[in-house]
N, C-alpha and C positions, 0 to 999 in steps of 0.2 A: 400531775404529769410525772413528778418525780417517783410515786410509789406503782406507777404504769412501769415507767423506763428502767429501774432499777432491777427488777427481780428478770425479767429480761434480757437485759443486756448489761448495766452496771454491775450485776453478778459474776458474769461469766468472766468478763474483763476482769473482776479482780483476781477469779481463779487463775487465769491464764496467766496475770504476773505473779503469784505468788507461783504458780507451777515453773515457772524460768528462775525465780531466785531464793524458792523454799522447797525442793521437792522433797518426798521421803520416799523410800525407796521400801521394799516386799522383796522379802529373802526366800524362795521358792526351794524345794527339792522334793529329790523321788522319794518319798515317803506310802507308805500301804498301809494305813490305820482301815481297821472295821469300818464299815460302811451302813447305811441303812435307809436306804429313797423312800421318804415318805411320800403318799397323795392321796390327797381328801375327794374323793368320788360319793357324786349322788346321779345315779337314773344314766349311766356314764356308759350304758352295753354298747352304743354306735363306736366308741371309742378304746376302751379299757384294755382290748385285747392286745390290738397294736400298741400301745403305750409299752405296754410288760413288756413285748417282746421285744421292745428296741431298748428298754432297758435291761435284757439278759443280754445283749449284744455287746456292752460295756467292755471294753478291755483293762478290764481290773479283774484281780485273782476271786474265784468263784469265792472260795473259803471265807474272802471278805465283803461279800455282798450282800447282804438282806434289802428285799423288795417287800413293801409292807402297803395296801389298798384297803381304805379305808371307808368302808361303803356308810354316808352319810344315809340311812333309813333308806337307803334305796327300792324302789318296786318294781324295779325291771330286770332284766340278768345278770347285773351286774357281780354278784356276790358267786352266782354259779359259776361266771368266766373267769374268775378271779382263782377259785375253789380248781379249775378245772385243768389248771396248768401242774404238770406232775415234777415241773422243778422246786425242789427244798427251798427255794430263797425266797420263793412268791410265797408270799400270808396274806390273807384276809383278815379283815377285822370288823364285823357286821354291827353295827350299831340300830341296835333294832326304831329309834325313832327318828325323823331327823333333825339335829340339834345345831347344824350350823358347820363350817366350812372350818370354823376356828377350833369348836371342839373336835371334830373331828382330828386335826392337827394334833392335838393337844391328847387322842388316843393313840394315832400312830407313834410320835414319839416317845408315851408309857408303853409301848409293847416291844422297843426299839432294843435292836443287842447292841446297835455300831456308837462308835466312839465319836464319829462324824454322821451329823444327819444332811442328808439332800433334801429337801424341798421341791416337788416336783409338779405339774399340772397333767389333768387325762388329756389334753389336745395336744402339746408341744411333742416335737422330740428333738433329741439329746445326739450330737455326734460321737461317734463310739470311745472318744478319749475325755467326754465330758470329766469324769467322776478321776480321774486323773488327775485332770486340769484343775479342778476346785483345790483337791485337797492337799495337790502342793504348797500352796498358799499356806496351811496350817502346818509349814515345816518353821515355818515364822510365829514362836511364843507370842508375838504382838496381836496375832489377827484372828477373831474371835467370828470373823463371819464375813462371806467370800458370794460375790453375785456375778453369777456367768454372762453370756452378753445374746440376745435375741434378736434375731432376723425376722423378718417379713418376705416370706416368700412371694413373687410378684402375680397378681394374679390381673389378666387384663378385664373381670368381668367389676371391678371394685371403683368407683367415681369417686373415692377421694384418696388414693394410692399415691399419689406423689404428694400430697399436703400431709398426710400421717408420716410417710418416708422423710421427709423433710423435717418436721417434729422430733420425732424419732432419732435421729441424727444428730440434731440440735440437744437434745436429752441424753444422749446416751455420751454425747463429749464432754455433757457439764460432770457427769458420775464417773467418766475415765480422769478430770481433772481433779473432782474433788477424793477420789482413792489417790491420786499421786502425791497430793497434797496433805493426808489425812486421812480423813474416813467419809465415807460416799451416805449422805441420809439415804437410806433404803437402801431395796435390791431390787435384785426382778424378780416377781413370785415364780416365774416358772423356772428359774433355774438359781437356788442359791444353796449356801451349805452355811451350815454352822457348828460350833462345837457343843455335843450335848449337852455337858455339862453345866452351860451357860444358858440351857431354857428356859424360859420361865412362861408356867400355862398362860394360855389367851383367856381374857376375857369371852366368856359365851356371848358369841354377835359379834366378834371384831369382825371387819370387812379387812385391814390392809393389813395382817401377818407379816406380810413383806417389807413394811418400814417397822410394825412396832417393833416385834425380836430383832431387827437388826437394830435397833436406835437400843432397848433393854442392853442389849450387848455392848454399845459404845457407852451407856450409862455403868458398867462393869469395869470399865478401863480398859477393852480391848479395839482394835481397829473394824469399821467393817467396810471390806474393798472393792476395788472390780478388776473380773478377768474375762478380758476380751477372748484367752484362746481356749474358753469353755463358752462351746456353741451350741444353741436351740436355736430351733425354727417354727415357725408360727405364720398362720395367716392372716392376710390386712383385713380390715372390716368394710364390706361389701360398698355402703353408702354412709352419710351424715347421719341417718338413723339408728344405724348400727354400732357407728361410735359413739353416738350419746349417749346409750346405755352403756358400753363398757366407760367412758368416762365420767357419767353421774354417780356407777360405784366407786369410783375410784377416789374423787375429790367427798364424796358425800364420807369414807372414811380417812381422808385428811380431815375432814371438821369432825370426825369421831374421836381419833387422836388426842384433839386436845382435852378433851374428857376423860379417854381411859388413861394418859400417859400425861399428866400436868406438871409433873418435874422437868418434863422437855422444854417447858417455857422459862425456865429459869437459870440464867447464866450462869450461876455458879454451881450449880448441878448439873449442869451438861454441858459439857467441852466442847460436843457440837453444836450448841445452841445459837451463833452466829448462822450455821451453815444452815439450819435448821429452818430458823428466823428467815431466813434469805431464799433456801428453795422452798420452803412447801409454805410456810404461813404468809408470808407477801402476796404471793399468785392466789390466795383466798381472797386480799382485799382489791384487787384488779377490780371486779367490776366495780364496786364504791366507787371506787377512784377513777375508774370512766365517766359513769355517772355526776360523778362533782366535777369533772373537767368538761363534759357537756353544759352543761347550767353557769360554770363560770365564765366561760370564752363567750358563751351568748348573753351575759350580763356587763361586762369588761368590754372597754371601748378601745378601739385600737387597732393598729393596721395586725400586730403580731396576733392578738386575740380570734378576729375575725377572720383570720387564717386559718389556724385552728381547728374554728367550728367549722368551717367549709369544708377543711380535711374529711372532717367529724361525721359531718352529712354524707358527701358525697357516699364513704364509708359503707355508714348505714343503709344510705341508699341501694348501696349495689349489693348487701344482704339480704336485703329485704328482696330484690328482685331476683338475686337467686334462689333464694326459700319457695318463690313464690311461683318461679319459672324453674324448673329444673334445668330445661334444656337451654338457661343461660350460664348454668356451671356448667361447660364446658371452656368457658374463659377462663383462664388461671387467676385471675386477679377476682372474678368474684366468686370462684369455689374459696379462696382463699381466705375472703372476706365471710361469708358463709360458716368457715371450719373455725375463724377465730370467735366469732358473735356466737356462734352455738355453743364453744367449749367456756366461754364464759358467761353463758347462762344457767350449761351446766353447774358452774361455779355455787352459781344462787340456787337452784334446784337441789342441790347438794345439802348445802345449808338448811333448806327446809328440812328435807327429808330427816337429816339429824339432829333440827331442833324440835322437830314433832315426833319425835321416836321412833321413825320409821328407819334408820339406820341399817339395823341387823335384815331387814326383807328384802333389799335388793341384789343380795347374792344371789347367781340362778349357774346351774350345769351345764359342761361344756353342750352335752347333746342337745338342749332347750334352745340356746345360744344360736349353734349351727340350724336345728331346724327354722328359726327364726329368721 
């Protein structure tokens, strides 16, 4: 119960006291370093055009702007929509096979002039004071890398829009305590910046670019933070089915992580290694520890035990019949139940996938994604 409760809620509790009696505080000013928005695009023509164009919209000085699209092996227009825009800042970079979401990263930033790279996705977009808002943050020697803050646009046609908002919420305060307090593990991949200088290539097949370079960088001695007044917007995912996949990539490289990047497990090599330990590697062992709190409370005699499991059941119960019923997720309590049983089976699905080497395949493009 304890490794259930803790990464949870014993977590956040301790952020919150340590953010009342330890804060650190982010020295911001108006600073214009070079700029240079990277984004890894494969099969991305439904998308790419708008992306650009709300990135030339930027109110940051032209001089310092490089736009750089990096067409993952793409077969579609992509490369020509990209080619076709007659502003100086927009580049292409065609990679004629395709090699992965991380290489691709890992060409935009070899091709890069700015001194500051953005991190960018072909589906989000960016408020016009986004690339502002980031790279104030880097008026601060301390802070090696800066993650903006994403919205969920509300769309009424999506049936689990208030349990992801709610999530979402609940995650997005644990990463504004732990920037106030320190350094935030990860970022948002669709909106972060970093200082070039501090890159270091992705392994070919990483899925979460967005925690490893930022964790790389707090392994460097610098901070990596969050800022709420750098805004993207993004849409929720239609149903339960359509979060599963973006969440089995997402946890299936947490269990990559600790493969490419095994210094992160070691306390004395990494200063975020509590926070580390506490948000992303605990929430791996959640379902175990469901599982061994099922079998225990049903083995263990006792009025508190056999509480418990009734809890336990009931639970389960009402997952299973909203899996099984759709039209009984319209109850809040078992879409709820439903959103938590699925994201921690994703958990284990996760797991496979990266103990059987299927890790690097579940990346897929935003247009794939949307038509799906």
């Amino acid at each position: 119960m304890a490794f259930i409760i803790y990464p949870y809620i014993g977590y956040p509790l301790y952020l919150y006291i340590q953010q009342r009696f330890q804060p650190m505080s982010i020295v911001k000013g108006q600073i214009q370093p070079t700029v240079t928005v990277v984004i890894g695009a494969r099969d991305e023509e439904c998308a790419i055009a708008q992306r650009v164009n709300n990135l030339l919209q930027q109110d940051y000085p032209e001089d310092k702007l490089q736009i750089i699209v990096v067409s993952d092996g793409s077969i579609d227009r992509t490369v020509e929509i990209v080619q076709g825009f007659s502003d100086s800042r927009v580049h292409a970079v065609p990679l004629a096979t395709n090699l992965g979401k991380a290489s691709a990263l890992n060409a935009g930033v070899a091709a890069a002039q700015g001194e500051i790279i953005v991190f960018a996705d072909a589906r989000q977009r960016f408020e016009p004071d986004v690339i502002q808002q980031l790279v104030a943050n880097f008026a601060d020697a301390r802070v090696g890398c800066v993650s903006g803050e994403l919205f969920f646009r509300k769309d009424a046609t999506s049936t689990i829009q208030a349990e992801i908002g709610a999530y979402w919420k609940y995650e997005k305060w644990i990463r504004k305590a732990e920037s106030a307090t320190g350094s935030v593990v990860g970022a948002t991949g669709a909106i972060y910046a970093i200082r070039r200088r501090l890159y270091q290539p992705l392994p070919r097949g990483t899925l979460l670019d967005d925690v490893l370079t930022p964790m790389r960088i707090v392994l460097q001695g610098y901070r990596t933070v969050f800022d709420g007044s750098a805004i993207a917007y993004d849409v929720v995912s239609q149903d339960t089915s359509q979060e599963w996949k973006r969440k089995v990539r997402t946890l299936t490289g947490n269990w990559q992580l600790l493969s490419l990047q095994p210094v992160l497990l070691i306390p004395f090599a990494n200063e975020n290694w509590f926070r580390f330990i506490s948000h992303k590697v605990l929430r791996l062992i959640v379902p175990a520890a469901l599982v061994g709190l099922l079998f225990s409370s049903f083995y263990l005699s006792g009025f508190l035990y056999r509480g418990v499991l009734g809890l336990q059941l009931v639970s389960y119960f009402t997952a299973a019949t909203g899996l099984s019923l759709p039209v009984a997720r319209r109850l809040r309590f078992v879409n709820l139940s439903c959103f938590f049983v699925a994201m921690n089976a994703a958990v284990v699905t996760g797991f496979w996938r990266w103990i059987t080497g299927r890790a690097a395949s579940v990346w897929q493009p935003t247009c794939t994604d949307t038509k799906r």
